[in-house]
N, CA, C and O atoms as a GROMACS GRO file, in nm:
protein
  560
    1UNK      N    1   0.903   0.097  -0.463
    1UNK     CA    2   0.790   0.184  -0.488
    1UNK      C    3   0.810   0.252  -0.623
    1UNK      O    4   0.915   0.293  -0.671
    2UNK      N    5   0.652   0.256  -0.688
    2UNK     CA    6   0.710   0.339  -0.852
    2UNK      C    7   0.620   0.447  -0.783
    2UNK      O    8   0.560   0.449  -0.675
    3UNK      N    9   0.634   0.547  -0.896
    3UNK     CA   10   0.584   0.698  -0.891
    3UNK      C   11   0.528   0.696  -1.018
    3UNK      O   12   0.572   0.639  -1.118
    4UNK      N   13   0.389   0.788  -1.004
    4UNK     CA   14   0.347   0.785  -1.088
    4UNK      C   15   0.271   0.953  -1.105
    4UNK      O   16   0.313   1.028  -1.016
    5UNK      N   17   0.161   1.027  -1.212
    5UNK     CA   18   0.133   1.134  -1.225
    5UNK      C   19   0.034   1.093  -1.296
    5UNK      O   20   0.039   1.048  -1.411
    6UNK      N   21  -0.140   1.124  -1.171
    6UNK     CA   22  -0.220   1.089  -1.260
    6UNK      C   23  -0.337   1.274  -1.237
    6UNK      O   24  -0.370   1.347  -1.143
    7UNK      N   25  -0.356   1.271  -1.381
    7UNK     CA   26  -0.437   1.396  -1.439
    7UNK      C   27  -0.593   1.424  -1.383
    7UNK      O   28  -0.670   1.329  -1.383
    8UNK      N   29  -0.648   1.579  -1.325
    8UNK     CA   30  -0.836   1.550  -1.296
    8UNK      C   31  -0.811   1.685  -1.337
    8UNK      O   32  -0.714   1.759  -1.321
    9UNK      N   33  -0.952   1.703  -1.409
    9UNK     CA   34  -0.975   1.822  -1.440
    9UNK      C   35  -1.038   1.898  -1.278
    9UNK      O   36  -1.092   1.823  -1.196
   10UNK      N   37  -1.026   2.031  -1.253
   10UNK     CA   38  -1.067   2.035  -1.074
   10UNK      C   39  -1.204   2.058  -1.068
   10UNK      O   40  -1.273   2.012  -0.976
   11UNK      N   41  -1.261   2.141  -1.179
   11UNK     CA   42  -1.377   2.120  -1.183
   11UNK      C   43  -1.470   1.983  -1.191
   11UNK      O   44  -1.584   1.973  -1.146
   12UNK      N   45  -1.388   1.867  -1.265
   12UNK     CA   46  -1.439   1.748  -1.251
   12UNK      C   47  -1.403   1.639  -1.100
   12UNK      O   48  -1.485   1.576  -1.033
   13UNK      N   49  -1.278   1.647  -1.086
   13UNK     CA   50  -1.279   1.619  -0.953
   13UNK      C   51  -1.093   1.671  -0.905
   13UNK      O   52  -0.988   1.655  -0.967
   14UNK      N   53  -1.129   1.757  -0.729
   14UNK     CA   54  -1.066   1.877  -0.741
   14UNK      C   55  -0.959   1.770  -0.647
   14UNK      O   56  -0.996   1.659  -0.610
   15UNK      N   57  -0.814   1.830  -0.616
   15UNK     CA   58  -0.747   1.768  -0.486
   15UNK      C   59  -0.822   1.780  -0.336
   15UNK      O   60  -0.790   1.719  -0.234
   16UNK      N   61  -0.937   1.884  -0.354
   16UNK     CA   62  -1.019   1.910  -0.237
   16UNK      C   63  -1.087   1.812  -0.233
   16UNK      O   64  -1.075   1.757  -0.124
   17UNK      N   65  -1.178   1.744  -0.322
   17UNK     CA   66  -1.262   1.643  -0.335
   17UNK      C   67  -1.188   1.503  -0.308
   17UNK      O   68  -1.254   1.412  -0.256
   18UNK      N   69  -1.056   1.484  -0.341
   18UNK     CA   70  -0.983   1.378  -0.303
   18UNK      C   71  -0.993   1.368  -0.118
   18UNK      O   72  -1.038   1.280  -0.044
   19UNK      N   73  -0.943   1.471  -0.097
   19UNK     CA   74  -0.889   1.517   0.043
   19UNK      C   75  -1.052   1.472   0.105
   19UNK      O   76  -1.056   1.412   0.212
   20UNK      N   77  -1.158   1.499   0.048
   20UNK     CA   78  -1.274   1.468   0.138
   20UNK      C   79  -1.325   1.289   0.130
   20UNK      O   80  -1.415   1.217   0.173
   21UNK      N   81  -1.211   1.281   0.052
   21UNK     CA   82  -1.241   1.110   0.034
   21UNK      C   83  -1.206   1.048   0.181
   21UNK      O   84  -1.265   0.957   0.239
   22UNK      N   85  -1.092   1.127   0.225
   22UNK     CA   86  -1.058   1.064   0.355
   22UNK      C   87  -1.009   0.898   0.312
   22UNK      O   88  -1.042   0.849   0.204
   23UNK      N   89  -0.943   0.838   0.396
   23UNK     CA   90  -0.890   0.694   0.406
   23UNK      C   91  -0.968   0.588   0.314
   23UNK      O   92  -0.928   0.486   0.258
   24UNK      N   93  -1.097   0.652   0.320
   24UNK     CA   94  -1.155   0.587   0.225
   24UNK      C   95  -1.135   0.557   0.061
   24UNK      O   96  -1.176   0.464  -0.009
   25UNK      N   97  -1.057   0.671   0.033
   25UNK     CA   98  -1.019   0.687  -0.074
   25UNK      C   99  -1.143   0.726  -0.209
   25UNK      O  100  -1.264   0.743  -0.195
   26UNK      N  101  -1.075   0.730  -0.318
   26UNK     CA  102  -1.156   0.746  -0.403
   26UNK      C  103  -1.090   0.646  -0.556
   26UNK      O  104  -0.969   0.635  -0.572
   27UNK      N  105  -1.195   0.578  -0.662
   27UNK     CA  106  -1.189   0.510  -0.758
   27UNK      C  107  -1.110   0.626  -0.879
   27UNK      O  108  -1.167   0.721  -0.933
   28UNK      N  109  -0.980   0.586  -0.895
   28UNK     CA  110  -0.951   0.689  -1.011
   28UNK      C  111  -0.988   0.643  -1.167
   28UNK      O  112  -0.910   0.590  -1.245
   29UNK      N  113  -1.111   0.673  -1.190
   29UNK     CA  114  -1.220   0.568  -1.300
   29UNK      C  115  -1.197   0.709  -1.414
   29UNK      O  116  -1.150   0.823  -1.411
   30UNK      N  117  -1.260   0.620  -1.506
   30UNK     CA  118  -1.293   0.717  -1.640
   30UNK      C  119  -1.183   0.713  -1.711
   30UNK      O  120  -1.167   0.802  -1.794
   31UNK      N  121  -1.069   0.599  -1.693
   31UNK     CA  122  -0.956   0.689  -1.836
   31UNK      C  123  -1.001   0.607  -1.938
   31UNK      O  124  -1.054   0.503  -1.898
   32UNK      N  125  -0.997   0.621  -2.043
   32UNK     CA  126  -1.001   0.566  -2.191
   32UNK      C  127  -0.930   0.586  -2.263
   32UNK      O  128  -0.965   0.570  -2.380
   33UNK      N  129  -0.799   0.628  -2.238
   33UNK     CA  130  -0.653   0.570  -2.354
   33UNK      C  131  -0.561   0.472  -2.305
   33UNK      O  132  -0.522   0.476  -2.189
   34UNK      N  133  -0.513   0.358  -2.411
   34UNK     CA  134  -0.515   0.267  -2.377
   34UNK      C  135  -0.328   0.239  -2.277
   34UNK      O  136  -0.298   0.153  -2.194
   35UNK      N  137  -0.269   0.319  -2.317
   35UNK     CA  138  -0.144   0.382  -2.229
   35UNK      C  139  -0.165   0.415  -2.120
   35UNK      O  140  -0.106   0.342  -2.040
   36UNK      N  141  -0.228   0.500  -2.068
   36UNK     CA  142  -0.290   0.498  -1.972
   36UNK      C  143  -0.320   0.414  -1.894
   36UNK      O  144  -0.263   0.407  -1.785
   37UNK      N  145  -0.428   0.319  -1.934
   37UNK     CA  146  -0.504   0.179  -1.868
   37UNK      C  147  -0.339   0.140  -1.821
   37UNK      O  148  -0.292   0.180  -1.715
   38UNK      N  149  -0.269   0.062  -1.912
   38UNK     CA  150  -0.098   0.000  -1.884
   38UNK      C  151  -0.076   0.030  -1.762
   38UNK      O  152  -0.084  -0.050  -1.670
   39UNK      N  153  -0.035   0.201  -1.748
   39UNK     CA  154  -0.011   0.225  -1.641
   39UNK      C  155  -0.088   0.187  -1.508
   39UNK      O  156  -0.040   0.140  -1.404
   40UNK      N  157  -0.216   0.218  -1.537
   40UNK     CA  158  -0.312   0.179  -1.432
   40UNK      C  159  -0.280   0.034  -1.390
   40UNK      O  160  -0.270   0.008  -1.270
   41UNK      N  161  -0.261  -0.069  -1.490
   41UNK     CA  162  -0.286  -0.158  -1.437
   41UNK      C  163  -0.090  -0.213  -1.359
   41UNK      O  164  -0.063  -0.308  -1.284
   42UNK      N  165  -0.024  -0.139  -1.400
   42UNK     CA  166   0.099  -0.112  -1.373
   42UNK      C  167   0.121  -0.106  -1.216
   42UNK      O  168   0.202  -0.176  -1.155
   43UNK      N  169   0.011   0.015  -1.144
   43UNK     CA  170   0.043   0.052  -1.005
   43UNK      C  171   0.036  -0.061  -0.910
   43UNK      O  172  -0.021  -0.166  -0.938
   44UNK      N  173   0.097  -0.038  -0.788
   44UNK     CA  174   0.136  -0.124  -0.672
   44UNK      C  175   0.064  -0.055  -0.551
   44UNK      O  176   0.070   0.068  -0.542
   45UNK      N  177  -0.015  -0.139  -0.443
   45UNK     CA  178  -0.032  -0.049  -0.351
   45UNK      C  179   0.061  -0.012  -0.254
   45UNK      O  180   0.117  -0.097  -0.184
   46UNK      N  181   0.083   0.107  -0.245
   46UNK     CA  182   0.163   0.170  -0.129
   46UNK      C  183   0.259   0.308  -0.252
   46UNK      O  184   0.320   0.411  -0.223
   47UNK      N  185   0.229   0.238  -0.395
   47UNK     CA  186   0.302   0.349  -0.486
   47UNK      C  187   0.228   0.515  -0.471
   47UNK      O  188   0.106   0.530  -0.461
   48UNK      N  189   0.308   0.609  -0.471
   48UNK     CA  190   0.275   0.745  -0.461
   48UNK      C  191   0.271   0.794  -0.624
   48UNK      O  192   0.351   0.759  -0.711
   49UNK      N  193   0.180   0.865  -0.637
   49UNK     CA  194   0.151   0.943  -0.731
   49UNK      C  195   0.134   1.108  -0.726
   49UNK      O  196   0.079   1.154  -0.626
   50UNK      N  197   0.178   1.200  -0.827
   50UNK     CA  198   0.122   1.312  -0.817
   50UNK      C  199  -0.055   1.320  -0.844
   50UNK      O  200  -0.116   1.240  -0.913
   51UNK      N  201  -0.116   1.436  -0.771
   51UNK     CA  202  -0.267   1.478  -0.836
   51UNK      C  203  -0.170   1.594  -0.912
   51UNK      O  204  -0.077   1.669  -0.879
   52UNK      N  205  -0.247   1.564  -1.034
   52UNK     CA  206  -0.240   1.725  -1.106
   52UNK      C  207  -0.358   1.768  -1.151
   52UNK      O  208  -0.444   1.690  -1.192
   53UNK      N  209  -0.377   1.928  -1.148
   53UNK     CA  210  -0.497   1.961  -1.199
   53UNK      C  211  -0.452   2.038  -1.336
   53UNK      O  212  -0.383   2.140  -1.347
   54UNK      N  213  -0.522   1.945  -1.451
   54UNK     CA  214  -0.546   1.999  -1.550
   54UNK      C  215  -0.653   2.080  -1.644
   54UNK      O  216  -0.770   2.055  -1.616
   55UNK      N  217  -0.635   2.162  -1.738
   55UNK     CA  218  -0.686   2.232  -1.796
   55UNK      C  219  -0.708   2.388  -1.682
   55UNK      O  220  -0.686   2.501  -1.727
   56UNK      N  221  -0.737   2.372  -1.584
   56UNK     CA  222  -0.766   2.451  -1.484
   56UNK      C  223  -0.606   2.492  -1.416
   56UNK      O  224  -0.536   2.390  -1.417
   57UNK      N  225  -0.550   2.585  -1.373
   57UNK     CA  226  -0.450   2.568  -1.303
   57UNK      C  227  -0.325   2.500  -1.392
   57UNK      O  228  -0.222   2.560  -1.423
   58UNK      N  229  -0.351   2.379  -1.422
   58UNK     CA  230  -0.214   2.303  -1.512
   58UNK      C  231  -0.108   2.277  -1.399
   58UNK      O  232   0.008   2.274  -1.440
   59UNK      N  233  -0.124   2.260  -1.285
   59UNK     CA  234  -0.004   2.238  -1.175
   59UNK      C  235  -0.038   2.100  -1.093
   59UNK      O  236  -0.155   2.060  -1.086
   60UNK      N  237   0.047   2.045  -1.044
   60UNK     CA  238   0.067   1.955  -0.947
   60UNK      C  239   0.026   1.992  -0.822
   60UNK      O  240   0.081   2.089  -0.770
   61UNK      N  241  -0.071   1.925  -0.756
   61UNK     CA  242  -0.137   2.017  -0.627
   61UNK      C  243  -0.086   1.938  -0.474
   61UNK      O  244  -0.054   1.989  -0.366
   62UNK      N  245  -0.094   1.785  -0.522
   62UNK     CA  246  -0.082   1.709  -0.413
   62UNK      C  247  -0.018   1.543  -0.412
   62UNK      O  248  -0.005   1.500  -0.526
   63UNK      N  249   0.011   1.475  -0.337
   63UNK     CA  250   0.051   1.359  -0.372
   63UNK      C  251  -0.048   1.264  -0.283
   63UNK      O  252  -0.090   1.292  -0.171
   64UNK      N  253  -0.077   1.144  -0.358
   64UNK     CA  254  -0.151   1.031  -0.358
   64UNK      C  255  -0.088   0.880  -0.321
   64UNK      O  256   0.026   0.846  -0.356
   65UNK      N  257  -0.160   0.814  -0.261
   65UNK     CA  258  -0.112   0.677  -0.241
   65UNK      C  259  -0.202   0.570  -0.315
   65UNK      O  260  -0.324   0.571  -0.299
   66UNK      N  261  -0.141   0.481  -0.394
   66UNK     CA  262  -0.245   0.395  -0.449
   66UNK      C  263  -0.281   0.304  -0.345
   66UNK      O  264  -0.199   0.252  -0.270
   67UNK      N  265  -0.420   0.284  -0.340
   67UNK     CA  266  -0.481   0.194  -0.195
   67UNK      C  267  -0.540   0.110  -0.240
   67UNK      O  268  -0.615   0.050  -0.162
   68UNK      N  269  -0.534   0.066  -0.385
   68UNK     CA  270  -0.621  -0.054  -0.411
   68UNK      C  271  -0.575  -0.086  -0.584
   68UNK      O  272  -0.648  -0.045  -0.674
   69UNK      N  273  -0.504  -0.129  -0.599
   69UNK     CA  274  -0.482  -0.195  -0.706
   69UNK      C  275  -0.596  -0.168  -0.870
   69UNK      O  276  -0.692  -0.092  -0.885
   70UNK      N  277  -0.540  -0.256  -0.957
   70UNK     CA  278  -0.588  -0.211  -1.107
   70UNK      C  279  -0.757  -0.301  -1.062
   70UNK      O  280  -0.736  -0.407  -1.004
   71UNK      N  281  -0.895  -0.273  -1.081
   71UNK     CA  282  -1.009  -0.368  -1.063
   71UNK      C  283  -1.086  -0.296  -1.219
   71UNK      O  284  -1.053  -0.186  -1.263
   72UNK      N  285  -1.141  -0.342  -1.252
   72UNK     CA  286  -1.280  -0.345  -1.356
   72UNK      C  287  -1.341  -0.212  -1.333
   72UNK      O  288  -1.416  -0.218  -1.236
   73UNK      N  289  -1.336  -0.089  -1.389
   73UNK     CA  290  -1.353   0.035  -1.403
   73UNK      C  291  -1.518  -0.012  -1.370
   73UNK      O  292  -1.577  -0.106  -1.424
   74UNK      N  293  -1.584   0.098  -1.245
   74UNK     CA  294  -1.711   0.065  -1.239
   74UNK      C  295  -1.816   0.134  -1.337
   74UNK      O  296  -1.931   0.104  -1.368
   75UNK      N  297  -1.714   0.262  -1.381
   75UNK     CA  298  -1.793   0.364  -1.464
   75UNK      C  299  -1.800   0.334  -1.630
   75UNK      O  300  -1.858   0.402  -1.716
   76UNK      N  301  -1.716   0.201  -1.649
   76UNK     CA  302  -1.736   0.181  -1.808
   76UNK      C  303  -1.822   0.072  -1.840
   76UNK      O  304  -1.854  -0.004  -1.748
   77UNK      N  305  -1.865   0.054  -1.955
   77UNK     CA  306  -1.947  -0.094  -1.989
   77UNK      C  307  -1.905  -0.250  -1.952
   77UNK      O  308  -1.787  -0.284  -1.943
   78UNK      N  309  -2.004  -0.330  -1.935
   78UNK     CA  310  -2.004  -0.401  -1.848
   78UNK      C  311  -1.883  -0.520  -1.942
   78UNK      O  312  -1.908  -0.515  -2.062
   79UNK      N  313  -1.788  -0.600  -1.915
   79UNK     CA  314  -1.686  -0.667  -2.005
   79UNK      C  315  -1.604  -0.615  -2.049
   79UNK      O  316  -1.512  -0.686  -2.089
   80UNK      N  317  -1.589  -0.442  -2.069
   80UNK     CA  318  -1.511  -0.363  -2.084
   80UNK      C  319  -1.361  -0.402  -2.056
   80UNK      O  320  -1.334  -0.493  -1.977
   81UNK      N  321  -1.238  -0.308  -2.142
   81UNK     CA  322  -1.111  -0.369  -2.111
   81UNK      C  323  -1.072  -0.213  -2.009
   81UNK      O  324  -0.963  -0.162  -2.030
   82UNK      N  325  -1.145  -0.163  -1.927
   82UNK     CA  326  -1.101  -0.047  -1.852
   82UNK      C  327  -1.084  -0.075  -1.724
   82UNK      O  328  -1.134  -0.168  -1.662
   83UNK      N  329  -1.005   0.015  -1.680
   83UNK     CA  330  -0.978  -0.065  -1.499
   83UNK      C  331  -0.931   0.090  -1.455
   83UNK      O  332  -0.906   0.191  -1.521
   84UNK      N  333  -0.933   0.056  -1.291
   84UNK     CA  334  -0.929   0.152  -1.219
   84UNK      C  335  -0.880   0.143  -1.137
   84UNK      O  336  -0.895   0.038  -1.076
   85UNK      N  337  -0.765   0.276  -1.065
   85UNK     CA  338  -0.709   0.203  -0.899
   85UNK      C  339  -0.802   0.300  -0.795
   85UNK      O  340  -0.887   0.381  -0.830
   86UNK      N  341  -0.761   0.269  -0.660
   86UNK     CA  342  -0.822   0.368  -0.544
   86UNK      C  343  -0.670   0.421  -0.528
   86UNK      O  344  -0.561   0.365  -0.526
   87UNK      N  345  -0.713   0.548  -0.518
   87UNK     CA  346  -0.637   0.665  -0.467
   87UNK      C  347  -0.682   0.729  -0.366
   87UNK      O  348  -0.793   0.781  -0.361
   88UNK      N  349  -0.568   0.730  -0.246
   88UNK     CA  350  -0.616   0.770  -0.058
   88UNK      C  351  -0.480   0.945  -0.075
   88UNK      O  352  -0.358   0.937  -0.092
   89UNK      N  353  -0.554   1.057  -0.064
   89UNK     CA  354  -0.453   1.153  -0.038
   89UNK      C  355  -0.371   1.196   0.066
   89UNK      O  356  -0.412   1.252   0.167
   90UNK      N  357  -0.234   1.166   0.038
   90UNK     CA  358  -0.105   1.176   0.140
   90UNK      C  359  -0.085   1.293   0.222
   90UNK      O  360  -0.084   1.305   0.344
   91UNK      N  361  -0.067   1.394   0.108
   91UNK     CA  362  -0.048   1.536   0.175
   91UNK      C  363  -0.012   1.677   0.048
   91UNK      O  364   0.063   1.666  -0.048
   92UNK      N  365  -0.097   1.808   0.090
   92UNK     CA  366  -0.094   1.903  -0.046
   92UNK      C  367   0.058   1.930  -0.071
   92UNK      O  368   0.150   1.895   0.004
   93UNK      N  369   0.068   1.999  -0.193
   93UNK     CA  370   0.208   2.042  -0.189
   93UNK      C  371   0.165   2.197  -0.138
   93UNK      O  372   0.061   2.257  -0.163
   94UNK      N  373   0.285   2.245  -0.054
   94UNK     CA  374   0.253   2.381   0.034
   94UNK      C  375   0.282   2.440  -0.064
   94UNK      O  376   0.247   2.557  -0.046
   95UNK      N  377   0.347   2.422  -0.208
   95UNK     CA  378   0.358   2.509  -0.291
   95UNK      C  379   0.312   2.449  -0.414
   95UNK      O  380   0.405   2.377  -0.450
   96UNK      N  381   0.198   2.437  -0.514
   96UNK     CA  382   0.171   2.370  -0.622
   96UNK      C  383   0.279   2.419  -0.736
   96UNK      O  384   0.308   2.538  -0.745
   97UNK      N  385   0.328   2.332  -0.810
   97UNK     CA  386   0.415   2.297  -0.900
   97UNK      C  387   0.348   2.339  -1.053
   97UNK      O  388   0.272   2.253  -1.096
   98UNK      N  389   0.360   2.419  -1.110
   98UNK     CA  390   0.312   2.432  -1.246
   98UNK      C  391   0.341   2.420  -1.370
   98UNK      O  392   0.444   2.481  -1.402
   99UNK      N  393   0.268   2.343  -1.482
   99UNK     CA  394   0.355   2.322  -1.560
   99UNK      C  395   0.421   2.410  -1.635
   99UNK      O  396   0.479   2.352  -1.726
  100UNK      N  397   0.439   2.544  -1.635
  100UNK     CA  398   0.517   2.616  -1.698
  100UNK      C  399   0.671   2.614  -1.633
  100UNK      O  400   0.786   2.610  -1.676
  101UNK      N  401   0.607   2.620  -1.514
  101UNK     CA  402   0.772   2.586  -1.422
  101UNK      C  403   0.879   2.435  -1.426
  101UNK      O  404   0.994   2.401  -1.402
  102UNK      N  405   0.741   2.375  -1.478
  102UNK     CA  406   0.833   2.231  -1.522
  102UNK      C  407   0.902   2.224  -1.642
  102UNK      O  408   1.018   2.181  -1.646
  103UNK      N  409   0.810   2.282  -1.792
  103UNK     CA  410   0.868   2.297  -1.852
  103UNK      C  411   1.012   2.390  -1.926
  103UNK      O  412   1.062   2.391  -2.039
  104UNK      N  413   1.050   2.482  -1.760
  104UNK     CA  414   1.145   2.570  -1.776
  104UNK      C  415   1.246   2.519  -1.713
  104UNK      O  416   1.353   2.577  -1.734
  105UNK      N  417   1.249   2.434  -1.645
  105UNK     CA  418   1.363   2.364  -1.559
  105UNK      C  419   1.393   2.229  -1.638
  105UNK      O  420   1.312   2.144  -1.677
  106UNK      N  421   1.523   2.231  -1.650
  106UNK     CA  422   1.596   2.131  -1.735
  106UNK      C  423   1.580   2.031  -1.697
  106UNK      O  424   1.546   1.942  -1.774
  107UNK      N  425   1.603   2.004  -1.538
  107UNK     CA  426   1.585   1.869  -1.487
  107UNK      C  427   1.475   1.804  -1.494
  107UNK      O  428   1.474   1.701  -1.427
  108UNK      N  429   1.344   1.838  -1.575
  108UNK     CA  430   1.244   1.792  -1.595
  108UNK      C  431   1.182   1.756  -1.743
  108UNK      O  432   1.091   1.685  -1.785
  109UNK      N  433   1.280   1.841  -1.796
  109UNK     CA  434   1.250   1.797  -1.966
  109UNK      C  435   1.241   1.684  -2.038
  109UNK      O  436   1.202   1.678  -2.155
  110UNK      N  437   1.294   1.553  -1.940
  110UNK     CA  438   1.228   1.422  -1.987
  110UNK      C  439   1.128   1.360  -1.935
  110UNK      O  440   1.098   1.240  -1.930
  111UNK      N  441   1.083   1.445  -1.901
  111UNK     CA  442   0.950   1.450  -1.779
  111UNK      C  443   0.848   1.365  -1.900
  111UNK      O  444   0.858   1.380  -2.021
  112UNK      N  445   0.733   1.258  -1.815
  112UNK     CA  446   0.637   1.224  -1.946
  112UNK      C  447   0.524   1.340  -1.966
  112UNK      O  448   0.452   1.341  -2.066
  113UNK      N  449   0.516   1.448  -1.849
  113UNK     CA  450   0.418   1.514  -1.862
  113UNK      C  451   0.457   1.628  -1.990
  113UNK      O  452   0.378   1.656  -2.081
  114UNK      N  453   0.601   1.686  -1.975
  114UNK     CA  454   0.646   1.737  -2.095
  114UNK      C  455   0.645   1.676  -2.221
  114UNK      O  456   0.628   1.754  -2.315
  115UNK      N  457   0.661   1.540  -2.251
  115UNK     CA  458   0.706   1.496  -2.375
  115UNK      C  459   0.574   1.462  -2.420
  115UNK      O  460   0.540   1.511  -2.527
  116UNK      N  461   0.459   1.357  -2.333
  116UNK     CA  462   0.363   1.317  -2.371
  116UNK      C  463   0.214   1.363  -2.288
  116UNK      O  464   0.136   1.297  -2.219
  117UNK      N  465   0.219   1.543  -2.338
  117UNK     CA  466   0.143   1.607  -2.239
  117UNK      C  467  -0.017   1.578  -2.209
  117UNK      O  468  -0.088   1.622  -2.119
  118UNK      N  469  -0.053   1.475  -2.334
  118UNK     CA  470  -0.210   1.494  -2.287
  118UNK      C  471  -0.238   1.306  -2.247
  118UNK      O  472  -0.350   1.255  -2.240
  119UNK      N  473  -0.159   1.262  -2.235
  119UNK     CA  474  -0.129   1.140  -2.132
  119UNK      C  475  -0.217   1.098  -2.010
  119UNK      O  476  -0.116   1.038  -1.973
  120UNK      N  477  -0.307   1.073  -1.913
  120UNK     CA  478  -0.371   1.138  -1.779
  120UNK      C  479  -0.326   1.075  -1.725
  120UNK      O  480  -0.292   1.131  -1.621
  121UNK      N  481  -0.284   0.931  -1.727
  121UNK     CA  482  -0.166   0.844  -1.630
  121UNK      C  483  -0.039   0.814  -1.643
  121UNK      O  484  -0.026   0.727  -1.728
  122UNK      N  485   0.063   0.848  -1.596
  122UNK     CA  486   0.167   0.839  -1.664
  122UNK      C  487   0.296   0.831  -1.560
  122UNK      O  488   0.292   0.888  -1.451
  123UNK      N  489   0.400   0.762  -1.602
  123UNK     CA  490   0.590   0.718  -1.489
  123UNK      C  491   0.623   0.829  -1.480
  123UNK      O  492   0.634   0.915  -1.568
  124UNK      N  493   0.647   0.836  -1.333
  124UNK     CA  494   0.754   0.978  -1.296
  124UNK      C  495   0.905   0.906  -1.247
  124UNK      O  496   0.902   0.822  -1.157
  125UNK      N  497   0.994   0.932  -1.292
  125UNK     CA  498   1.117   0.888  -1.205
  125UNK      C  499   1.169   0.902  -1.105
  125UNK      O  500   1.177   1.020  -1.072
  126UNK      N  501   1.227   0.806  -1.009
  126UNK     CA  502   1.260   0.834  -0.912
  126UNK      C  503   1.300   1.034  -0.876
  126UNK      O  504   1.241   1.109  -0.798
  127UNK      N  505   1.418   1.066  -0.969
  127UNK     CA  506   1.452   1.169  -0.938
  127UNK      C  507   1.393   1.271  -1.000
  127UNK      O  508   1.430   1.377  -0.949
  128UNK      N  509   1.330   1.282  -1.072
  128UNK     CA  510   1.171   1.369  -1.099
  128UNK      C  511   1.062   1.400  -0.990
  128UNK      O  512   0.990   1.499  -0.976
  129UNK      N  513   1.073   1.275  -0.911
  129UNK     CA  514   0.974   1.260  -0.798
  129UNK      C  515   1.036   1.359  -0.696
  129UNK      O  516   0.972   1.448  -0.639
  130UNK      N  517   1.158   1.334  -0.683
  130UNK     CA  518   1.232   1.395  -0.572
  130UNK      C  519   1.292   1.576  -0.592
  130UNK      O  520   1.328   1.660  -0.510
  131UNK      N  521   1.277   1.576  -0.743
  131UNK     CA  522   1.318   1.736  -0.770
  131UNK      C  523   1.124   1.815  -0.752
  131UNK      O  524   1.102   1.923  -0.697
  132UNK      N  525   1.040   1.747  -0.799
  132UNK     CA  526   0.959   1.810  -0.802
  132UNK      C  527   0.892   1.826  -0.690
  132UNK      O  528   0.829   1.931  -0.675
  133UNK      N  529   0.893   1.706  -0.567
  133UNK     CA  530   0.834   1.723  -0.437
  133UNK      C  531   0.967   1.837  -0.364
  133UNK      O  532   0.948   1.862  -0.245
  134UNK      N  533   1.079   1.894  -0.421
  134UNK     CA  534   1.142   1.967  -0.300
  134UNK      C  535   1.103   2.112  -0.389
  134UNK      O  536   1.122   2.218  -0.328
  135UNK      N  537   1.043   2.120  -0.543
  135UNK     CA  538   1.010   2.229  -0.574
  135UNK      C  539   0.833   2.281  -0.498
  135UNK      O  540   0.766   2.383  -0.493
  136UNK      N  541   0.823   2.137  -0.450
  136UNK     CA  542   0.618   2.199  -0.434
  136UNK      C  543   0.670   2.158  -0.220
  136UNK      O  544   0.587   2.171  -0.131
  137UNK      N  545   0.734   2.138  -0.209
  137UNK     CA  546   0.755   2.206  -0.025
  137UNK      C  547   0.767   2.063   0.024
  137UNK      O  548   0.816   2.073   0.137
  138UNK      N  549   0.742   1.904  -0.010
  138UNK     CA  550   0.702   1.833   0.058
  138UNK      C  551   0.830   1.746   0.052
  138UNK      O  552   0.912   1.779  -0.033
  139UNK      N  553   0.868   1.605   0.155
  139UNK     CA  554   0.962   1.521   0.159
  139UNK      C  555   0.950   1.426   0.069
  139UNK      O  556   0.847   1.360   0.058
  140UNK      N  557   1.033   1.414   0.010
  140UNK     CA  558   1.018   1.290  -0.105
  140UNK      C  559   0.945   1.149  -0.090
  140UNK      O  560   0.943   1.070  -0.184
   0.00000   0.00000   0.00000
C-alpha cells in the first residue's frame, strides 16, 4: 500500500462533503499540475490518503481510501491529458493535524507538504503516515 496527501479547499469541497459521499465515494477531479496528475495516476486501489483542508484551516482532517483508480478527469476537456481517482472516506482524525504543527516537528520536515507546499497531490512515507496518524488520534 502507498500513502498519499491529497489537497480541497473546504469551502470547495469539505471532509464533511466527502463523508456524505458515503461508499459511493467521490471523483477527486480538477487538478491541473502536471506532478500532481503522476501521482494521480500513480494511486492503487485500497491506497490511503490524507484529506487536507487547505487555505481554510491548513490541517489534515481525515483519511481516504482510493476506490477507483487514475480514469479521464470528467471535469476537463474532452482528449484532455487529466485524470482522476474516486476517493471513499475511512475515518476523521479525532484530532486534525495542522500544518504549523507539521512544520515544527522534525520528524516531518521531509514531508512533501513542507518542501513542496502548494503541490495538491502528493507521497507521504510510510513513517510520516504513521507519525502523523498517531499525532491526529487514528491507527495507522
Amino acid at each position: 500500500m502507498a500513502y498519499w496527501l491529497v489537497k480541497s479547499e473546504p469551502d470547495a469541497f469539505s471532509w464533511d462533503d466527502q463523508v456524505k459521499r458515503g461508499k459511493k465515494g467521490e471523483p477527486w477531479s480538477g487538478v491541473r499540475n502536471h506532478t500532481a496528475k503522476l501521482n494521480l495516476m500513480k494511486m492503487k486501489t485500497g491506497d490511503r490518503a490524507f484529506f487536507y483542508h487547505s487555505n481554510v484551516g491548513k490541517e489534515i482532517v481525515g483519511v481516504v481510501e482510493i476506490a477507483r483508480e487514475a480514469y479521464s478527469d470528467p471535469t476537463a476537456e474532452e482528449g484532455s491529458p487529466w485524470v482522476c481517482v474516486d476517493t471513499v472516506a475511512v475515518e476523521p482524525f479525532k484530532t486534525p493535524v495542522t500544518l504549523d504543527q507539521m512544520k515544527a516537528d522534525p520528524k516531518l520536515s521531509e514531508m512533501a507538504l513542507i518542501k513542496f507546499s502548494r503541490l495538491s497531490v502528493q507521497p507521504v512515507t510510510a513513517a510520516e503516515w504513521k507519525h502523523v496518524c498517531k499525532l491526529g488520534g487514528v491507527k495507522a
